[in-house]
C-alpha positions in Angstrom: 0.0 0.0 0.0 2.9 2.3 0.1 2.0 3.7 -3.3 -1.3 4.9 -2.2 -0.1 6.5 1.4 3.6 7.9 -0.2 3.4 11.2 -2.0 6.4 10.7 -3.8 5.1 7.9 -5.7 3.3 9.0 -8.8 2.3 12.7 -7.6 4.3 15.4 -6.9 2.9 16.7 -3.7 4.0 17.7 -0.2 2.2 17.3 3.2 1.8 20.8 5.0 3.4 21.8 7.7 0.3 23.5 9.7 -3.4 23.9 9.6 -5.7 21.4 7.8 -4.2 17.6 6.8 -4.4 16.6 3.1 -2.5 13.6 3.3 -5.1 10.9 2.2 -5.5 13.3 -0.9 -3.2 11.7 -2.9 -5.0 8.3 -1.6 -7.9 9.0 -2.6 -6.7 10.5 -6.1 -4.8 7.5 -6.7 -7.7 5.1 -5.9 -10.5 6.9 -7.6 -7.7 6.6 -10.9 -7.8 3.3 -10.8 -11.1 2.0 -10.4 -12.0 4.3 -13.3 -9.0 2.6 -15.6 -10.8 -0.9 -14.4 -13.6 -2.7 -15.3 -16.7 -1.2 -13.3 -18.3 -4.2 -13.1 -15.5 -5.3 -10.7 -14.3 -2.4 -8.7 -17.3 -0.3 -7.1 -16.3 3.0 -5.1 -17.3 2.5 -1.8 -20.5 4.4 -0.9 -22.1 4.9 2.2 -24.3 2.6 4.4 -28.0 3.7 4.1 -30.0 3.2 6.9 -33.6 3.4 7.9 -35.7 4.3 10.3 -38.5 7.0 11.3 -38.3 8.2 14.9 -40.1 11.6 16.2 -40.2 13.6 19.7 -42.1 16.2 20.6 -42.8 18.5 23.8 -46.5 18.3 25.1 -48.3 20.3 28.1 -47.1 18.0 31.0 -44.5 16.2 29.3 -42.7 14.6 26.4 -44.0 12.2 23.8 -41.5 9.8 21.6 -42.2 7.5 18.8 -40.5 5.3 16.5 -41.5 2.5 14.0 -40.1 -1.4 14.5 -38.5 -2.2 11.1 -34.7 -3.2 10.9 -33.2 -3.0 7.5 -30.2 -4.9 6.2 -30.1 -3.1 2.6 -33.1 -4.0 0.8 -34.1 -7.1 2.9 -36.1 -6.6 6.4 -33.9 -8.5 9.3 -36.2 -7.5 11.9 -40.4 -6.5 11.6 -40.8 -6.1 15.3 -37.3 -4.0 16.8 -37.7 -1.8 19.9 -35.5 2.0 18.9 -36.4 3.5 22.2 -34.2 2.7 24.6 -33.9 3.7 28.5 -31.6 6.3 29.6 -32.5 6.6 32.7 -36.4 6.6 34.8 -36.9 10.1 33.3 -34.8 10.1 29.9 -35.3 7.5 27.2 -34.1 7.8 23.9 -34.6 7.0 20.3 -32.4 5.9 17.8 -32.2 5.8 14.3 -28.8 4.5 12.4 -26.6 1.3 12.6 -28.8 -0.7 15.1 -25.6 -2.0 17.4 -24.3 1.3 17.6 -27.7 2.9 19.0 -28.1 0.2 21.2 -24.5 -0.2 22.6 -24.2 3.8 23.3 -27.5 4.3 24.9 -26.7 1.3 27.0 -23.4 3.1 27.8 -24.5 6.3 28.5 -27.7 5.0 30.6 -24.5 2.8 32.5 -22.4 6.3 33.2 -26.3 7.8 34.0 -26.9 5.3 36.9 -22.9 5.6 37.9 -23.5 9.7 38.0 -26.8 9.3 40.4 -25.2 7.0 42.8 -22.1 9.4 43.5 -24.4 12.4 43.5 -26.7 11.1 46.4 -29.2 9.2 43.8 -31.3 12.3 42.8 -33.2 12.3 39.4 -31.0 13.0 36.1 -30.9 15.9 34.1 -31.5 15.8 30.6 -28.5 18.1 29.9 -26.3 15.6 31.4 -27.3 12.8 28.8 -27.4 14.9 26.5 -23.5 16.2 26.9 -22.4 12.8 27.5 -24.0 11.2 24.2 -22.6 14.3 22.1 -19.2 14.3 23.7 -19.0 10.2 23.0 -20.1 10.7 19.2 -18.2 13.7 18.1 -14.9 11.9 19.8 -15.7 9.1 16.8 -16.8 11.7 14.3 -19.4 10.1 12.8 -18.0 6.8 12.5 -20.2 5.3 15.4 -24.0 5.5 13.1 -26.1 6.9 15.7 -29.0 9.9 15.4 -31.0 10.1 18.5 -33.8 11.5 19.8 -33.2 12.3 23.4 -36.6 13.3 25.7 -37.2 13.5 29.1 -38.4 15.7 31.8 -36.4 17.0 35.5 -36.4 20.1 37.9 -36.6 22.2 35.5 -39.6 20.8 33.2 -40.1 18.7 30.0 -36.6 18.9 27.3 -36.4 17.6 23.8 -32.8 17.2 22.0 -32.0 15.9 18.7 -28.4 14.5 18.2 -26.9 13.7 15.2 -23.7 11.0 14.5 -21.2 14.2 14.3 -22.0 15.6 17.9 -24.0 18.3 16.7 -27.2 19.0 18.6 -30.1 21.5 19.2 -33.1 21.8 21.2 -36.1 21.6 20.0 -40.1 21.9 20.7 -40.3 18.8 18.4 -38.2 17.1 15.8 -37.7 13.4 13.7 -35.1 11.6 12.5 -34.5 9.1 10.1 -34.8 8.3 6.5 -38.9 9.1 7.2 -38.3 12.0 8.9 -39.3 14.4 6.2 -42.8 12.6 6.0 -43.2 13.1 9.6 -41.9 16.4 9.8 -44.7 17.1 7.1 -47.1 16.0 9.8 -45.9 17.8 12.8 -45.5 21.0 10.6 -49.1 20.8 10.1 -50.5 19.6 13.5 -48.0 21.1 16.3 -49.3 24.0 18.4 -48.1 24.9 21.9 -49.2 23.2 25.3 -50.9 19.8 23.4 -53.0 18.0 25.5 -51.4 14.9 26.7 -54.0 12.8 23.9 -53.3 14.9 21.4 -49.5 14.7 21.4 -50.0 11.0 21.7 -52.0 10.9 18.6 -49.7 13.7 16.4 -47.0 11.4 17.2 -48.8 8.4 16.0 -49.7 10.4 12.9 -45.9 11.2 12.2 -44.6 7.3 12.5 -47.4 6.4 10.2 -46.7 8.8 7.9 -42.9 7.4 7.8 -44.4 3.9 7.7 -46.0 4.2 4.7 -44.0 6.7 2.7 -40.2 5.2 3.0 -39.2 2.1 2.5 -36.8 1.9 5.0 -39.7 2.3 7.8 -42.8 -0.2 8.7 -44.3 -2.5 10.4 -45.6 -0.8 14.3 -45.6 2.1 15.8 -44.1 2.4 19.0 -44.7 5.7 21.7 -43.1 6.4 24.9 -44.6 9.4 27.1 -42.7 10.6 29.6 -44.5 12.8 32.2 -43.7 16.1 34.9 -44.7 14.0 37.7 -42.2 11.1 36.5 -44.4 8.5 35.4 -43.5 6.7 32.2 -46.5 5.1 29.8 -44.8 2.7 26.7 -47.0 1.9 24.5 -45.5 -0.8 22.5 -47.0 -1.7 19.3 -49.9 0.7 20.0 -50.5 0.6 16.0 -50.1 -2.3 14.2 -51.0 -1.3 10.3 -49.8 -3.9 8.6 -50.9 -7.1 11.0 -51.0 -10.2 8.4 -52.3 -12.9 11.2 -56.1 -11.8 10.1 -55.5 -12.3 6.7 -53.5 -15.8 6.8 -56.2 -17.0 9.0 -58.9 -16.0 6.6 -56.9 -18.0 3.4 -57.8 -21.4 3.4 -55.3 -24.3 2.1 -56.7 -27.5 -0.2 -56.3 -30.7 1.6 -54.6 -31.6 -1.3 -51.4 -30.2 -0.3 -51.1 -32.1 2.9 -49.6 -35.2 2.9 -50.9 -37.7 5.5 -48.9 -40.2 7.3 -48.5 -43.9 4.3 -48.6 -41.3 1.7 -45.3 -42.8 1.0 -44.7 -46.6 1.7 -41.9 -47.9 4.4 -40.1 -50.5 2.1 -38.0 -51.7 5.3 -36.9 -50.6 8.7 -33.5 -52.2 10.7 -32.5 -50.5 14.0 -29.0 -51.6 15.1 -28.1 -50.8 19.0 -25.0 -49.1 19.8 -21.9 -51.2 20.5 -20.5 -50.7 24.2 -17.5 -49.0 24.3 -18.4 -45.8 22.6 -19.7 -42.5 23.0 -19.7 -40.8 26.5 -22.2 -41.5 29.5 -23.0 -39.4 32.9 -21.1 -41.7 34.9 -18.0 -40.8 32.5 -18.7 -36.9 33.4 -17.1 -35.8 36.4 -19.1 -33.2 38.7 -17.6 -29.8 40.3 -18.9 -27.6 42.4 -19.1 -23.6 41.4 -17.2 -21.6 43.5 -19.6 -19.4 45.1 
């Protein structure tokens, strides 16, 4: 590899002394060069990994409302119909997450780890929303971008109900209400058009509804249920998991009847002979050949 990391080789070029770093320029140059004198068919650039996901938050009269649909993509085929993307933080915070699903899972697991750590050396006092927040922005911009996950951090403390959108960068902003996503823009569409200050606790419940649906059934990298999580002043939490299920199949393969035909009863096809022969002594392994220790407890 020494010709695509050693400027000397094929380029005359010259790595700077201060300010920004070029040096995979040449790299890059030199790559791009060859898969274009190659056969395309063989050598694809490398793009990046699409994702998809529709996940929305918003800020209600007494509270926070999150929502998320439950389909996990691996490229076009659907690994998982029925995924959970919000995840506990802490009893007040939870946290949505759209991207690479191991890397939602794993930092929100870490954080909501460091979250539980911070209460018991602080006297066990509810967490602030602010503190996940820095911690989950300071842990992705350290990996800048490379660890795929967008949030959507809610939750509500001392000092009321607080929404937060994260992105893979570190960048973040505040917000009264905001999705993420490949179906964000069809839920945005939705809370454009239905949002208004101090929401009743059934309304915010339903806009969000509204918005996951709207993903669900305009991207293709969102389905299956809708998933809400409200999060209120007083510090209870309602999860309402698969609260909408659009596209439930079990009613329709129930109502599709199969011919008889098609199932083959026992003699369909004759036994022409049987032999069983026991197993000679000697071999294979038997409890009394296992030897028993106790755990060390």
């Amino acid at each position: 590899m020494s010709e695509f990391t050693n400027p000397d080789i094929g380029l005359d070029s010259t790595t700077p002394t201060g300010g920004f770093n070029f040096e995979n320029v040449h790299r890059n140059s030199l790559i791009e060069s060859q898969l274009q004198k190659a056969s395309t068919k063989n050598n694809i650039t490398p793009l990046a990994t699409k994702t998809g996901t529709t996940i929305v938050g918003l800020v209600y009269k007494n509270g926070i409302v999150l929502g998320a649909d439950t389909r996990s993509t691996n490229d076009t085929t659907v690994a998982d119909k029925n995924c959970e993307k919000i995840h506990y933080i802490a009893p007040n915070i939870y946290c949505c997450g759209a991207g690479t699903a191991a890397d939602t899972e794993k930092t929100t697991e870490l954080i909501s780890s460091q979250m539980e750590l911070l209460r018991m050396n602080t006297g066990d006092g509810q967490s602030r929303v602010v503190t996940a927040c820095t911690m989950l922005k300071r842990m992705l911009f350290r990996y800048q971008g490379y660890v795929s996950a967008a949030l959507v951090l809610g939750g509500c403390d001392v000092n009321g109900p607080h929404l937060y959108q994260i992105y893979p960068h570190g960048s973040t902003g505040k917000l009264p209400f905001t999705t993420m996503g490949s179906g964000s823009l069809a839920a945005m569409a939705v809370f454009e058009e239905g949002f208004k200050d101090d929401l009743e606790e059934e309304e915010a419940v339903e806009l969000v509804k509204r918005a996951i649906l709207a993903g669900i059934f305009n991207d293709l990298g969102s389905g299956s249920n809708c998933d809400t999580t409200v999060i209120r002043l007083d510090g209870t939490v309602v999860h309402g998991r698969n609260c909408i299920m659009p596209n439930e199949v079990k009613p329709l393969r129930d109502s599709v009847k199969r011919s008889d035909v098609l199932n083959m009863r026992k003699g369909t096809t004759a036994v022409l002979k049987s032999t069983f022969k026991p197993r000679k002594s000697g071999f294979g392994v038997t409890l009394a050949d296992v030897t028993v220790t106790p755990m060390e407890t």
